[in-house]
Residue, then its C-alpha position, 0 to 999 in steps of 0.5 A: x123638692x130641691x127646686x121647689x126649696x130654691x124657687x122659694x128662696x129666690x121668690x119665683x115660686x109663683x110664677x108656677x103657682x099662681x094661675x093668673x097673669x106674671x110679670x115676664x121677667x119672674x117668669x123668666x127667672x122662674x123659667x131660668x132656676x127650674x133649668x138650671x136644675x135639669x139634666x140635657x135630656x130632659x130639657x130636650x123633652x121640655x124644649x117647646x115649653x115657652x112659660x116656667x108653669x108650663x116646664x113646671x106642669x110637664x115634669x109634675x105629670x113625668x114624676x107622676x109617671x115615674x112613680x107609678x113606674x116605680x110602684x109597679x116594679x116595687x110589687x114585681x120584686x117584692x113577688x120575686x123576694x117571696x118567690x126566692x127558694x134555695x135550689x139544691x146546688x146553690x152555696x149559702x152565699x149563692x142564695x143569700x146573694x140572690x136575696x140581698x140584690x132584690x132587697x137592695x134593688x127594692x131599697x133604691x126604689x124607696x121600699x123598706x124591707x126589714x132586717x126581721x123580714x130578711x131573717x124569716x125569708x133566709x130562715x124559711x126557704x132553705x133546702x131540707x138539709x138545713x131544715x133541723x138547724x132552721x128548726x132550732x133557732x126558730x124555737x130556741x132563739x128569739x128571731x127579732x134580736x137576730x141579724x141578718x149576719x148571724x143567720x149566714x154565718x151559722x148556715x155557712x158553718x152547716x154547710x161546711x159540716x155538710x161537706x165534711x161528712x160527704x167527704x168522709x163517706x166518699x173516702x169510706x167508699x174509695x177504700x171500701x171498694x179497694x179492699x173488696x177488689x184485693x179480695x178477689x178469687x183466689x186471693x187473701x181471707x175471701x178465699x181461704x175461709x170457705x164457706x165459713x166466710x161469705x159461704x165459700x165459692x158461692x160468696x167469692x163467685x158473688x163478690x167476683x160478679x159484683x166487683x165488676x158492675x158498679x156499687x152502691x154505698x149500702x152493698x159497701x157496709x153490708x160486705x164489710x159488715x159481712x167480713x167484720x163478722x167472720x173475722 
């Protein structure tokens, strides 16, 4: 665009457009601005061109060649930008990442992709854990009017919700787990209440036996439940 604008206002442009004989020296002028506007490495490519229509003809069939480079890799992001799915271990700023570089690199080739579009994508392809709040801004907010930025940042912050409740349960188990080692046989409320309390022997033989293999979060709540009960 910049040569041919150039080409026009130095009036060579038609010894490239016209097909008949030109006078040498337009041509040569002609031949001279095109040059001036290339790179080394492709005036190495076009070193055997002898008229400024020939350079000319040879970078209109290059361009042609790289657009149709940049059609066929616009499609392929464009798959990968419909492909992208949060995985389980990914951040919000992990999955939003991926997605901001295939828009970017779809915006340099020339491709348009709306903020809307974004929205949608990041709306509907988290994990289930974020499935209630997608839900909710879905039907309760109007899509259109929200930005790309807002969308992160109320994913962000139920993402940190998220780990502050798995940080509660774990200090739950950790102290579940310390309280039922210090009721051991012979020790403390588990012994002394007999069968009133988890039925005796037969409940310090249990709590004995499972206190050394390896516990889940359920046989945790049912102990407690069990001891909240007898006290």
């Amino acid at each position: 665009m910049k040569m041919r604008i150039n080409m026009k206002a130095q009036g060579v442009w038609e010894a490239v457009e016209s097909q008949g004989p030109i006078d040498p020296r337009l041509d040569m002028l002609a031949l001279t601005v095109i040059c001036q506007g290339l790179d080394e490495e492709t005036l190495q490519q076009l070193e055997e061109k002898t008229s400024a229509k020939e350079v000319w003809d040879a970078l209109r069939t290059m361009h042609l060649g790289d657009a149709q480079v940049k059609k066929v890799r616009a499609q392929s992001l464009r798959r990968e930008f419909e492909g992208i799915r949060m995985k389980e271990s990914e951040s919000v700023d992990e999955f939003t990442g991926r997605i901001s570089t295939v828009v970017s690199q779809l915006t340099a080739l020339g491709e348009t992709v709306g903020e809307i579009q974004v929205v949608e994508k990041m709306l509907r392809s988290v994990t289930g854990k974020y499935l209630q709040l997608t839900s909710m801004m879905e039907q309760f907010r109007d899509l259109t009017k929200m930005t790309i930025e807002e969308v992160k940042g109320a994913l962000k912050a139920h993402e940190e919700r998220l780990k502050d409740l798995d940080s509660r349960d774990d200090k739950h188990v950790l102290l579940a787990r310390g309280e039922w080692k210090g009721h051991g046989p012979g020790r403390g409320k588990w012994h002394d209440r007999g069968r009133g309390h988890l039925g005796g022997d037969r409940g310090n033989q249990s709590l004995n036996k499972s206190s050394k293999t390896k516990m889940t979060i359920e046989e945790v709540k049912g102990a407690l439940k069990a001891h909240e009960e007898c006290l």
